[in-house]
KOLBAZA-691328 format. One record per residue (C-alpha): residue in three letters; x, y negated, z negated. Coordinates in pm, whole numbers, plus 50000, padded with zeros to 5 digits. Each point is the difference from the previous one (the first is absolute). Layout:
<recs>
ALAXYZ;...
</recs>
This chain:
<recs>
UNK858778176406413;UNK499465024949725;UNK499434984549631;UNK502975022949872;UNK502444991450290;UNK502085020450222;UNK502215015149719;UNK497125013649812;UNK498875029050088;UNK496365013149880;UNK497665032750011;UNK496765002849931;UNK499365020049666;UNK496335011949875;UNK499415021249714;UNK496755010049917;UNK498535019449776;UNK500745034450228;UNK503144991850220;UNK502954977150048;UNK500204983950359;UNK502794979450164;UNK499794985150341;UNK503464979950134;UNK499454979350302;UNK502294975750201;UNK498984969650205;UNK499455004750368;UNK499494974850268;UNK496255004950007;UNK499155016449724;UNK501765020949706;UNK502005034050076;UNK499375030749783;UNK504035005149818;UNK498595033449727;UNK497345016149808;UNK498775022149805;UNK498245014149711;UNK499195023649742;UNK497495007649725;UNK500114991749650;UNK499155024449688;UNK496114994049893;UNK500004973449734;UNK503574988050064;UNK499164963050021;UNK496925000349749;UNK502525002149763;UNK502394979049839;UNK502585019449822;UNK503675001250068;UNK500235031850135;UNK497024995050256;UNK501114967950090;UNK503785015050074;UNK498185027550193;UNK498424977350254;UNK503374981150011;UNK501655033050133;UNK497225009050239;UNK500204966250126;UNK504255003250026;UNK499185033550187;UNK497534982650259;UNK502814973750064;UNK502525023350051;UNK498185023550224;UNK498924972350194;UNK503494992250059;UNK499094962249902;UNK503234980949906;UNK498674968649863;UNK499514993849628;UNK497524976049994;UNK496295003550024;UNK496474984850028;UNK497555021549829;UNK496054994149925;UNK497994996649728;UNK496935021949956;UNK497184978450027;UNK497975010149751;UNK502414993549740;UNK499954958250147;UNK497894975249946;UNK499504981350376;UNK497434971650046;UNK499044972250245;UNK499914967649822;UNK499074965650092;UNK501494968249910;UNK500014964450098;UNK503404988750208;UNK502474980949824;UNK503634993649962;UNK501625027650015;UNK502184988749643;UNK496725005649854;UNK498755031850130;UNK501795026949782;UNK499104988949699;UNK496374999950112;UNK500225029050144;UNK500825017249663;UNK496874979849837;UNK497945014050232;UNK501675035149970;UNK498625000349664;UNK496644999350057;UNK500575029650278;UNK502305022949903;UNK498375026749753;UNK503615001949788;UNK502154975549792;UNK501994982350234;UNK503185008449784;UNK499195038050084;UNK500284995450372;UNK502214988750288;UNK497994968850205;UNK500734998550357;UNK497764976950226;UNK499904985450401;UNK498144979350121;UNK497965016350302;UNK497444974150171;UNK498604967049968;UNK496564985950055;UNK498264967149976;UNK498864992349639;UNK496805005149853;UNK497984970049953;UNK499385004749658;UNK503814990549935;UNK502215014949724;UNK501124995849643;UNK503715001049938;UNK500965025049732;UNK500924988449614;UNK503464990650054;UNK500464990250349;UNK501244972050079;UNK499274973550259;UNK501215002550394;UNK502894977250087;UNK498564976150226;UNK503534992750157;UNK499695040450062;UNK500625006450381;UNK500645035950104;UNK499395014449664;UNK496414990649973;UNK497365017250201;UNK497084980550157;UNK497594993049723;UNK496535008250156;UNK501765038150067;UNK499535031849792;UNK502755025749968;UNK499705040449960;UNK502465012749758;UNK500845036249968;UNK500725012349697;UNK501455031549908;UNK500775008149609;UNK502105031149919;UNK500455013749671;UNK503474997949862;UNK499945036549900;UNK499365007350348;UNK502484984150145;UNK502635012449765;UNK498785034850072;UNK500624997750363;UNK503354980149940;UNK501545027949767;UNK498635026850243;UNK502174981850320;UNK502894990449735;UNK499785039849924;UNK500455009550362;UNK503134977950053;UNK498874973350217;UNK498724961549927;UNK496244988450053;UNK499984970650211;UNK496444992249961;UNK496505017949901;UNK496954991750157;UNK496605016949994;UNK498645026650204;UNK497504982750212;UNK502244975250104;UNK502425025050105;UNK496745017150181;UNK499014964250162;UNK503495000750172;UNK500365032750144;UNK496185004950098;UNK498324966650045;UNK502804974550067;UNK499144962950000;UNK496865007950240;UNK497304972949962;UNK496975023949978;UNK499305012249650;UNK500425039649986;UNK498965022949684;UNK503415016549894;UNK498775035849793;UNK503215014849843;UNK498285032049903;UNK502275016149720;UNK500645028949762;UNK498704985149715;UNK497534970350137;UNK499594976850326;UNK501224964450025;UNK497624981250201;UNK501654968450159;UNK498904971850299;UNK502394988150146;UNK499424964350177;UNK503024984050257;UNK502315018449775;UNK498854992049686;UNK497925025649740;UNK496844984749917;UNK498465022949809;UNK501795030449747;UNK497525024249832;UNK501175035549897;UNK498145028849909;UNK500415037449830;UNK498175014850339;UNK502785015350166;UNK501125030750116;UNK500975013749666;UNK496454998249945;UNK498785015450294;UNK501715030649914;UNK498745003049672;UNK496374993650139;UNK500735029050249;UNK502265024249714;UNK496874993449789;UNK497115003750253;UNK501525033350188;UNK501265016449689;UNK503784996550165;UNK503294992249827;UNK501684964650131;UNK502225013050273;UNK497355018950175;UNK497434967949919;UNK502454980650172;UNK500155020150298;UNK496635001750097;UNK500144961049981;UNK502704997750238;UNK498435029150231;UNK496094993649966;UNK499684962949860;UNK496264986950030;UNK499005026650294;UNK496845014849925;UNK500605031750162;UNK502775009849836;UNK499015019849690;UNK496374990049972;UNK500544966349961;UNK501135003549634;UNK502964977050040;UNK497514971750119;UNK498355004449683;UNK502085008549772;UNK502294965550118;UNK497184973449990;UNK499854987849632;UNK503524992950052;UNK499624986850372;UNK496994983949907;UNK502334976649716;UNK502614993050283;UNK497354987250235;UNK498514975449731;UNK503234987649926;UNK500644989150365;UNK496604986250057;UNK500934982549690;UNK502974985150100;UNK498194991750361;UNK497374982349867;UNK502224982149718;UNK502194992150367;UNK496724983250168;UNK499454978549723;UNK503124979049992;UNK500534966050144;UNK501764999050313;UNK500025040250141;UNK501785002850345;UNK497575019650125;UNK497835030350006;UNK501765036149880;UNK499645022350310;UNK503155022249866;UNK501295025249745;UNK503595014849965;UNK500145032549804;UNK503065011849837;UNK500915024449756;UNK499845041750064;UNK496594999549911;UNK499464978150331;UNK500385029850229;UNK497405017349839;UNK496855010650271;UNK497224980050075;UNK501224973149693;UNK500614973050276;UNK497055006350184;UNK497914993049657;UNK501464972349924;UNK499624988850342;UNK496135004549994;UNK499664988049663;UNK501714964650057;UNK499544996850351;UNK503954993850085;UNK502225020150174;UNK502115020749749;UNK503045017150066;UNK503675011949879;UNK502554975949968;UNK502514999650172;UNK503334986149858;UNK502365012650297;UNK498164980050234;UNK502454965449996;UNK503135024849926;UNK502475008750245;UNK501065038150000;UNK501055029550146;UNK497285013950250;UNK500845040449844;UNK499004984449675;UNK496764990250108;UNK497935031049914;UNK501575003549604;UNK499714962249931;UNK496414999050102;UNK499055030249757;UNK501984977149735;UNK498214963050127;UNK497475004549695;UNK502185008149711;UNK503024975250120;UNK497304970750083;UNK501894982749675;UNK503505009350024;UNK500074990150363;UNK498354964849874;UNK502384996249728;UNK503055006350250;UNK498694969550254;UNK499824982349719;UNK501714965050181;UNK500615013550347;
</recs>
């Protein structure tokens, strides 16, 4: 049974910093049934900016996309961008569970990189693991476990893996006011790579490299039984890649950006300048994921070796990226694939897999409990 019940009906809603997306889906008896979507891109700038009449602009693009769609519901799910979130792993000894807010939030402090009265906390516990024989010191102000505790304490020789995700206030009320704006009621926010994990991953056992390759950077997320591991963002993204090119071949942006899209990394496609001009940036995106591999490798408790990763994003598509990233890492890399646990209509199959990179989110955020 859906979280929101029968009555409520939902859409996916992602806007980013180039285009508002909305994805409505219905339950099905195997898996989830495409109901709308659709699309459309957003001025340049529109949600770098925080006044009123921006704001009200991306309200009314994202009233348009609704309508258009034909989507009659009036509540939504939309994401956070991930690189405005703080997300880590954090360990912590078991313990009653009347105990384990208020250490979460002691522990919080020593993690998150803003005052905690600047952000929204949000945590969930994700695994648990036998306890390190070294033991653990209760934080100042704990108190002690209730022996007469039953089904409220945890065993005491386990560990626990806490998720915790802090989102500025400011943030938040941005995105609230923008949905507000548009008419309709937020029923929750997440982040992006959880939204990602859902429609590309699912709760497979394996870990997998998620690279959300974006306009303005790349969010770089593994994604372990359902669970993100590991969040590390970067500015190396497409938006980058066309400067490199605009720069290198002495082309304005729009032509920059075709050759990416045409040519990518082939190095017989206009003497190989793209290859070069591309690889300072490239170069940065690379040592950001063997960053986050080897940071991976390191941890206690890994389910296993990474043999996959799931690209996303426009920039995805671009020629011979895959197959470098492939031989770099030595996994198999390829497009996601959000479509691929939907149910739809088989004429639609051609347009929705052109759009699989760019809805990868929405399509997560609209699954969202199904």
């Amino acid at each position: 049974m859906s979280l929101f019940g029968k009555q409520q009906d939902f859409f996916g809603l992602d806007i980013s910093g180039t285009s508002v997306k909305v994805v409505q889906l219905k339950p099905g008896p195997s898996k989830p049934t495409l109901v709308a979507y659709g699309g459309m891109v957003l001025p340049v700038g529109s949600m770098q900016s925080d006044s009123e009449v921006d704001l009200q602009n991306v309200s009314n693009a994202v009233r348009q996309v609704v309508k258009k769609a034909k989507i009659a519901a009036t509540q939504c799910v939309a994401a956070l961008p991930g690189s405005g979130v703080f997300t880590s792993i954090i360990r912590m000894p078991a313990m009653p569970k009347s105990e384990l807010a208020d250490s979460i939030r002691w522990q919080a402090k020593q993690y998150v990189p803003s005052p905690l009265e600047e952000v929204i906390l949000d945590w969930h516990v994700v695994g648990e693991h036998a306890a390190k024989p070294s033991g653990y010191t209760k934080p100042p102000g704990g108190g002690q476990p209730d022996p007469r505790a039953d089904d409220d304490k945890l065993p005491s020789d386990k560990e626990i893996e806490v998720m915790l995700i802090a989102a500025p206030i400011a943030l938040v009320r941005k995105y609230v006011k923008i949905i507000s704006g548009a008419g309709l009621k937020p029923l929750a926010l997440e982040i992006e790579p959880l939204s990602l994990a859902r429609s590309i991953v699912g709760v497979r056992q394996e870990p997998t490299v998620v690279l959300d390759i974006g306009q303005a950077g790349s969010e770089i997320s593994i994604v372990e039984n359902g669970v993100i591991r590991l969040n590390r963002n970067t500015t190396a993204g497409g938006g980058a890649l066309t400067r490199a090119i605009s720069q290198s071949l002495g082309v304005d942006a729009n032509r920059a950006e075709q050759f990416k899209r045409d040519f990518g990394l082939r190095a017989d496609k206009l003497e190989g300048q793209i290859p070069k001009a591309t690889k300072p940036v490239l170069d940065t995106l690379i040592s950001e994921i063997r960053r986050s591999l080897d940071f991976y490798r390191e941890q206690p408790h890994p389910l296993g070796e990474i043999r996959e990763m799931v690209a996303v994003g426009g920039t995805s598509r671009m020629p011979e990226l895959l197959p470098l990233f492939s031989g770099t890492f030595g996994v198999e890399a390829k497009i996601g694939d959000p479509w691929a646990n939907i149910n739809y209509a088989s004429g639609l199959k051609q347009q929705l897999q052109e759009l699989a990179p760019s809805f990868s989110v929405t399509v997560g955020l609209a699954m969202r409990e199904m």
